[in-house]
N, C-alpha and C positions, 0 to 999 in steps of 0.2 A: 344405769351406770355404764354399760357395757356400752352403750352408743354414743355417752360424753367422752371415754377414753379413746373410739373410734377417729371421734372428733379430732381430738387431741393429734392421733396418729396424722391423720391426714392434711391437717394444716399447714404443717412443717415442710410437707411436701408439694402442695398446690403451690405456697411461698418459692421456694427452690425451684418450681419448674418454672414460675413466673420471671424471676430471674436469671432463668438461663435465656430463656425467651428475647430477654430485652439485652441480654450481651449478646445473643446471635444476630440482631437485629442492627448494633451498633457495628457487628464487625461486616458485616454486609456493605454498608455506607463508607467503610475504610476501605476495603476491596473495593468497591468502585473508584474512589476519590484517587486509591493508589493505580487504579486501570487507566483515570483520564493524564494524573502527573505525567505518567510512560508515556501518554500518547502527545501532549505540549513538548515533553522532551525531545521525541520520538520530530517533531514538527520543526523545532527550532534547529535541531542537528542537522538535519536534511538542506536546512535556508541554508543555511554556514556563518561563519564567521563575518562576512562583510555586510548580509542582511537582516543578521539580528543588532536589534540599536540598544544601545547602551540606556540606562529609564525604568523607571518603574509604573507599572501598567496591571489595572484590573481587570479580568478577562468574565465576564458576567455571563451566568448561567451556560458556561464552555461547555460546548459539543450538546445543547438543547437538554441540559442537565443541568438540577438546582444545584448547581457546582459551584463556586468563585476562585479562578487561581488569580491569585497573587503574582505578579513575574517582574521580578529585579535582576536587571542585567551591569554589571559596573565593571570596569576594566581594570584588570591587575597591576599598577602598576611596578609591580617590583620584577615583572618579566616584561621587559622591551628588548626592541631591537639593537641595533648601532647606533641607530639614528636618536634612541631613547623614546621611541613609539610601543608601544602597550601591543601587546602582538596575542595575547589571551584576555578573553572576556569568562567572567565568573556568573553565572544562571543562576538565580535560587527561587524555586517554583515553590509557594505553598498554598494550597486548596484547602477554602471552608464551606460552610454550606451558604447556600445561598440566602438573605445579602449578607454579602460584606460587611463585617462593622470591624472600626480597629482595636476592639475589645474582646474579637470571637476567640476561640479557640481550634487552632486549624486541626486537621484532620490529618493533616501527611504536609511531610516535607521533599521536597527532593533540588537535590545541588551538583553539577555539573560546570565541569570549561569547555569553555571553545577555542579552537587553536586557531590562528590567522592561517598557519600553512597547513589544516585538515590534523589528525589524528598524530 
């Protein structure tokens, strides 16, 4: 009897630690995915405003990681200049695991502008 209630005690608990296990293990893969977005951001800021092109574009297994960023670049138009040219372009980076489908569920988002005249 003593060793069926034993039982009992510790099931509840192998359960519990198996699932902490598997949330530590998801947020691992979020810390990376959110370490490579910083670093595509980190990339495209430095290009500037005139060599990132407007388009959407899949980046496959980025930085030799089963990664997939997503990268959609489209120009604001409700900020132009005099001329009525688009002077901000809008970034939206989102990373899934690798491959791609257009059904996944990404892992991180990240959105940023790019100014024509820098910051």
């Amino acid at each position: 009897m003593a060793s069926l209630l034993l039982v009992l005690a510790i099931l509840p608990i192998f359960a519990a630690l198996a699932a902490s296990l598997l949330a530590m293990e998801e947020s691992v893969v979020v810390t990376i995915a959110t370490g490579l977005l910083q670093d595509r951001a980190e990339v495209l800021k430095a290009a500037g405003y005139d060599l990132v092109l407007v388009g959407t574009r899949v980046l496959e297994n980025y930085d030799g990681r089963p990664f997939d960023i997503h990268e959609e670049v489209t120009s604001v138009e409700t900020m132009t200049d005099s001329d009525g040219i688009s002077v901000v372009k809008r970034v939206v980076l989102t990373i899934y695991r690798h491959p791609y489908a257009e059904a996944a569920r990404p892992l991180a988002r990240w959105e940023f502008l790019l100014y024509a005249d820098g910051i």
